[in-house]
C-alpha positions as CSV (number, residue, x, y, z in Angstrom):
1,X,0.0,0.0,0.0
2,X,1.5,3.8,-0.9
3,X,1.6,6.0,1.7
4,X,-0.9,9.1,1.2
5,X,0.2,12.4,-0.2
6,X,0.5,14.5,2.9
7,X,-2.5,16.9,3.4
8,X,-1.5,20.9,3.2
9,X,-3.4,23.0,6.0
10,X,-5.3,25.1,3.9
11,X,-3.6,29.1,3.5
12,X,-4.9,31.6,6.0
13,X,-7.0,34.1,4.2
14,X,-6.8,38.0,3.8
15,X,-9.8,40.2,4.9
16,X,-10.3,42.7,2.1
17,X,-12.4,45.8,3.2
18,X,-12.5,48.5,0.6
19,X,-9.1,49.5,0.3
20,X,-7.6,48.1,2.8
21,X,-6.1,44.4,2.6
22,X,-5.3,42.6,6.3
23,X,-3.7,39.7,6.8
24,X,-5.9,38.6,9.5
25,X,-9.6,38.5,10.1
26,X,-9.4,39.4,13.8
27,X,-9.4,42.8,14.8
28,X,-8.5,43.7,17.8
29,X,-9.2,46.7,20.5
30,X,-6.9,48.4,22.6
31,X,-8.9,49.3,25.6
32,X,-8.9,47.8,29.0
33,X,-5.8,46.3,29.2
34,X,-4.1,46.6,32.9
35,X,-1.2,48.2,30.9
36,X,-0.1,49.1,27.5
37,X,2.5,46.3,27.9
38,X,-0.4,43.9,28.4
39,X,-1.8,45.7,25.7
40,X,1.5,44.9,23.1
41,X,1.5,41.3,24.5
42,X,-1.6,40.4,24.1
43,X,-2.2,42.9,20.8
44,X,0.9,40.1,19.3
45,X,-0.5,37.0,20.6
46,X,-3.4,37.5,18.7
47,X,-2.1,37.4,15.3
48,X,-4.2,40.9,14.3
49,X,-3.3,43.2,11.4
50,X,-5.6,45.8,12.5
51,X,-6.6,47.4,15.8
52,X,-9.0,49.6,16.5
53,X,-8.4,53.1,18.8
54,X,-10.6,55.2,20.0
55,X,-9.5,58.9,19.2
56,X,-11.1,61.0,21.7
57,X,-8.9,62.7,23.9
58,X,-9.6,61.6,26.6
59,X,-9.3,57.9,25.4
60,X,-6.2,58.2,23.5
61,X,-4.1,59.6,26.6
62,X,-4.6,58.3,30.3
63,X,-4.5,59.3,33.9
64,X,-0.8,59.2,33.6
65,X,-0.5,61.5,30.6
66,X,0.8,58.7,28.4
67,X,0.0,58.3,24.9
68,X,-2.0,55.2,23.3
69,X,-0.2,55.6,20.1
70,X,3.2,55.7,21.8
71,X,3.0,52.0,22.2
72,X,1.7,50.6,18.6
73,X,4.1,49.9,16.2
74,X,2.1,51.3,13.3
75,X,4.6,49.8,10.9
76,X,2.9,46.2,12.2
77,X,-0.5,47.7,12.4
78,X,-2.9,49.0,10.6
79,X,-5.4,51.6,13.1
80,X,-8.7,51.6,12.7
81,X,-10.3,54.5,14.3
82,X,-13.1,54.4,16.0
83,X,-16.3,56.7,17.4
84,X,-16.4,54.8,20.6
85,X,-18.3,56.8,23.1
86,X,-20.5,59.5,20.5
87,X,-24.3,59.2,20.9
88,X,-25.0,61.5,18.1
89,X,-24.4,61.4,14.4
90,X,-23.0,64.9,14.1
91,X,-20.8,64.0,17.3
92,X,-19.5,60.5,15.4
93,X,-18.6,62.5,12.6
94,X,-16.5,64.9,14.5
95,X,-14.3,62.3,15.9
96,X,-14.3,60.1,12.5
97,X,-12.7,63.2,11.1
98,X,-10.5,63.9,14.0
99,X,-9.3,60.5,14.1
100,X,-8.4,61.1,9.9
101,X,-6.7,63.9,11.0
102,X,-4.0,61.9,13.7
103,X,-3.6,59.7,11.0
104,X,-2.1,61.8,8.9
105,X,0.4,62.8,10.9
106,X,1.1,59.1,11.6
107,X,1.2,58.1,7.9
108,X,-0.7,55.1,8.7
109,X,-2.6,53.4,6.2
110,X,-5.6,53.0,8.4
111,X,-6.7,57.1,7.8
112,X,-9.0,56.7,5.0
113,X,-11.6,54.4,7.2
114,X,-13.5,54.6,10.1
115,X,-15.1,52.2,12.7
116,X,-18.7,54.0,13.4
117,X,-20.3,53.5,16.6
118,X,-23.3,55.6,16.5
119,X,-24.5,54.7,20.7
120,X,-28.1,55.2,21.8
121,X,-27.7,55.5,25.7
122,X,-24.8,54.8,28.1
123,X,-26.9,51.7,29.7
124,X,-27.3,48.9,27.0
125,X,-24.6,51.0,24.7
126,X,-27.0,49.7,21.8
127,X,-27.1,51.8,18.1
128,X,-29.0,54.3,17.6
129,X,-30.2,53.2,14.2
130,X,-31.1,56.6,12.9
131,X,-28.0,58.3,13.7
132,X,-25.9,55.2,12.4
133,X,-27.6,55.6,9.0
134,X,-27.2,59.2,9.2
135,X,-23.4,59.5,10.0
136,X,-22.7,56.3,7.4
137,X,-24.2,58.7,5.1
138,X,-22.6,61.9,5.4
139,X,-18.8,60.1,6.0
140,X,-19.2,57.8,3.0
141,X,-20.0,61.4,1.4
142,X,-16.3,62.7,2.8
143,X,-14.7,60.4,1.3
144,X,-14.4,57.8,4.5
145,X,-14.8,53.8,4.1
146,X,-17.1,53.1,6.9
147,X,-17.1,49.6,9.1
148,X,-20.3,50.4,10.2
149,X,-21.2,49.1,13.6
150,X,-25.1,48.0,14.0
151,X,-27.4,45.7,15.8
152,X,-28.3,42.5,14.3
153,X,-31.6,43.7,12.7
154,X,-30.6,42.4,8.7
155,X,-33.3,45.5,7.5
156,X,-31.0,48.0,9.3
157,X,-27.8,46.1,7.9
158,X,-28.9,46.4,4.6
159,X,-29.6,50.1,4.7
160,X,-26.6,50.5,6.1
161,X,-24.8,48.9,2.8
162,X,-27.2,51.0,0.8
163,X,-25.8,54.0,2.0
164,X,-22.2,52.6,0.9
165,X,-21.0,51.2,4.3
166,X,-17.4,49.6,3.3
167,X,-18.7,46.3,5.6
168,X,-21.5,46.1,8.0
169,X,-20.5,44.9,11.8
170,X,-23.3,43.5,13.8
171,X,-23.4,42.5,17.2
172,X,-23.6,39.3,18.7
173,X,-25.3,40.8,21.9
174,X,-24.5,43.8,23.5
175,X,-21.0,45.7,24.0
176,X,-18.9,43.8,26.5
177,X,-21.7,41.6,27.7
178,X,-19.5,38.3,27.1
179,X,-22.7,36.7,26.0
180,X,-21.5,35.4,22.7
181,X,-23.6,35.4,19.3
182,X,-27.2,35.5,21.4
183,X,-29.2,35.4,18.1
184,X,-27.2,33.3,15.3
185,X,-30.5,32.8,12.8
186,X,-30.2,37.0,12.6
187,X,-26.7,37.1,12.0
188,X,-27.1,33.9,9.6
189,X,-30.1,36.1,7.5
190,X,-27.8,39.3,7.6
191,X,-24.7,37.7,5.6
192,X,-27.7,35.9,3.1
193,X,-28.7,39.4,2.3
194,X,-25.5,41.2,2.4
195,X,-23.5,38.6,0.4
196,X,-26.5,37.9,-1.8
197,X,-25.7,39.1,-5.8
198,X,-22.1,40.2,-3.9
199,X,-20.3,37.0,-1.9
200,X,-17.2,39.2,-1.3
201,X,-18.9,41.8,0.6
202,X,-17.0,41.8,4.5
203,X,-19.1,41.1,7.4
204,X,-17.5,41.3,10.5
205,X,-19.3,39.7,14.0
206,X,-18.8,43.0,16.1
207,X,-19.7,42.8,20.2
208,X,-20.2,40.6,22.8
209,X,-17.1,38.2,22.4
210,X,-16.4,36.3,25.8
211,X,-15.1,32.9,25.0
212,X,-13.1,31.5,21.7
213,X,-15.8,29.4,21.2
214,X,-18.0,32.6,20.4
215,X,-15.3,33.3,17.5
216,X,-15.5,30.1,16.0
217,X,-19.3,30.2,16.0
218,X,-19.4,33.4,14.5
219,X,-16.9,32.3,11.6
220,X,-18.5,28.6,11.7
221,X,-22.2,31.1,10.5
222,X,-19.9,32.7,7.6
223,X,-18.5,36.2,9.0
224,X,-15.6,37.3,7.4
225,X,-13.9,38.2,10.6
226,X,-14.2,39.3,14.0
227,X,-13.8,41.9,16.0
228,X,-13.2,42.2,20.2
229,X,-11.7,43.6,22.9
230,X,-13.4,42.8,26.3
231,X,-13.1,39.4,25.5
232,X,-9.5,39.6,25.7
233,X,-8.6,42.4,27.5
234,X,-10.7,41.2,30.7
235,X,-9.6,37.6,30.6
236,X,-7.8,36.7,33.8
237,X,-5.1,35.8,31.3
238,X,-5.0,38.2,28.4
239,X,-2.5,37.0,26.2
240,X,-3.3,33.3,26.7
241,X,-6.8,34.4,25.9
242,X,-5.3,35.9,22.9
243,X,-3.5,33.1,21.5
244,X,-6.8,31.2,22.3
245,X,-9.0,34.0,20.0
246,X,-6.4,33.3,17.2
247,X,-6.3,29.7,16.8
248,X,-10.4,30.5,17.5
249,X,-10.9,32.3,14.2
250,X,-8.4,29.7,11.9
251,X,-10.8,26.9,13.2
252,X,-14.7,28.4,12.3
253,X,-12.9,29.6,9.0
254,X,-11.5,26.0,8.3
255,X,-14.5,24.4,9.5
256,X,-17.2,26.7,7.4
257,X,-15.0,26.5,4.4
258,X,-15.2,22.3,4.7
259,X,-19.2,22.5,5.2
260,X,-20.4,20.7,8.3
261,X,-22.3,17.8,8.0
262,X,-26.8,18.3,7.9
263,X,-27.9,17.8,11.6
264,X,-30.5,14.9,12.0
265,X,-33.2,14.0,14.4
266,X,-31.9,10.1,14.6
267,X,-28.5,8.4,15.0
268,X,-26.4,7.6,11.6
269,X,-24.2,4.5,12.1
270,X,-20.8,5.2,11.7
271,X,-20.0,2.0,10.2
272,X,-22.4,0.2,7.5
273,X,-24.9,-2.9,8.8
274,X,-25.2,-4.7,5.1
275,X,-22.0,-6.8,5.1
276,X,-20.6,-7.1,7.8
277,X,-19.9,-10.2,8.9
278,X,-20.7,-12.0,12.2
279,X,-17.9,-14.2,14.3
280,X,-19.7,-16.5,16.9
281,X,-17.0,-18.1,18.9
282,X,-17.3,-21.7,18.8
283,X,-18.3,-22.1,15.9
C-alpha cells in the first residue's frame, strides 16, 4: 500500500475591506488592558493586522498622561479608528474626522476608514439606528470607508450597505456583555442578504465576544472576521486568551470552508450494517 500524499493546511486568508487588505480577520481593541504592555502582549498574541483606537482625547491619553499611540508599532499595524463613546451622528462625525486627521500625521494606512459607533444610551450602549444611517451617510460622502457598527436587525444592515457602508459589523449581543452570538438565525439572514448578488462583501461579528468558542461560532455562520476587545482584555489571562481568539478564528474559517455535515433528528451508524460479517466463537 502507498503512503498518502500528505494533506497541506489550507492558507490563512486575507480580509479585504474597501481599500484596505489585512492579513488577519481578527481585529483587535486596545482598551482595558491593565497596561499598554499587556496591551502589546496580548495585541501580538493575537495574530491581528488591524486594531482599532478610540481617538477621543480623553481615550487616546490616560491618567498618567501617556499616549496610546506611543505604544503601537504602526509599521505592524494598521489603526482603525473608531467613534467609541459618540451618541450623536454629528458627534461620530467629528471624531471620524479627528481621528483622519492623527492619522495623517502618523502616515498610517488606516486614515481613509472609520469604525462608526453611533450609541443610543450609556446603559445597554445599543445603536442608535437613525443616527448610524445618518453619520454612514454623510462620512461615506467625505470620502471615508465606513465599518459600520449595527445591531443584528438584517433590515438595518442592509440600509446600512445602501448607504455605501465599506462592511456592516453587527453584534452578537450587546458591548462587553461576554454573551456570545445571542441570536445566530439573525446574524445567519444578515450575511444571506449582504452577500446575496455580492459573496465578497466583508461582514465582521462586532460585540459581545467572551469565549473562543464565540469566534468560531461566529466564523463557523460565515462572517468574514471578528472583531473584540473585552473578551481579551478582561480575561484573567489576556495573552493566553489571545493566543486562544487566534487559533479560535483559523478553526470556524477551516471548518465553514469544509461545510459541516446536515444535523439529524436520529442516530447515523458510523459503520455500514449490510456486510458485515458475524464471528460467533465456537463455531
Amino acid at each position: 500500500m502507498s503512503n498518502p500524499t500528505p494533506s497541506t493546511e489550507p492558507a490563512a486568508a486575507a480580509l479585504k475591506i474597501g481599500s484596505h487588505t489585512l492579513a488577519s480577520p481578527l481585529i483587535v481593541g486596545t482598551g482595558k488592558y491593565a497596561n499598554y504592555e499587556q496591551m502589546q502582549q496580548a495585541l501580538d498574541a493575537s495574530g491581528c493586522s488591524a486594531v482599532t483606537v478610540a481617538v477621543r482625547r480623553e481615550r487616546l491619553i490616560d491618567a498618567d498622561g501617556k499616549s496610546l499611540l506611543d505604544y503601537l508599532d504602526t509599521s505592524r499595524y494598521t489603526v482603525l479608528p473608531n467613534t467609541a463613546g459618540c451618541f450623536t451622528a454629528d458627534d461620530a462625525v467629528r471624531v471620524a474626522r479627528l481621528g483622519r486627521e492623527i492619522l495623517d500625521q502618523l502616515d498610517n494606512p488606516g486614515k481613509s476608514w472609520v469604525k462608526l459607533e453611533v450609541l443610543n444610551d450609556k446603559k445597554t450602549l445599543l445603536p442608535d439606528p437613525v443616527g448610524t444611517l445618518e453619520a454612514t451617510k454623510t462620512l461615506v460622502a467625505d470620502g471615508f470607508e465606513v465599518l459600520c457598527y449595527t445591531s443584528d436587525d438584517p433590515v438595518m444592515a442592509m440600509k446600512l450597505k445602501e448607504a455605501g457602508a465599506a462592511s456592516v459589523m453587527p453584534a452578537g449581543s450587546p458591548i462587553g456583555s461576554g454573551q456570545g452570538v445571542l441570536n445566530p438565525n439573525a446574524i445567519a439572514i444578515i450575511l444571506e442578504s449582504l452577500k446575496d448578488g455580492d459573496p465578497d462583501y466583508p461582514v465582521i461579528l462586532d460585540a459581545g465576544v467572551g469565549a473562543a468558542s464565540d469566534v468560531t461560532q461566529a466564523m463557523e455562520l460565515g462572517a468574514d472576521g471578528v472583531l473584540l476587545n473585552t473578551g481579551i482584555a478582561h480575561a484573567k489571562d489576556p495573552v493566553a486568551m489571545a493566543h486562544a481568539m487566534r487559533h479560535a478564528l483559523e478553526a470556524g474559517r477551516l471548518g465553514h470552508g469544509a461545510g459541516r455535515i446536515p444535523k439529524k433528528l436520529y442516530a447515523t451508524a458510523s459503520s455500514p450494517w449490510d456486510g458485515v460479517i458475524s464471528y460467533i466463537p465456537g463455531e
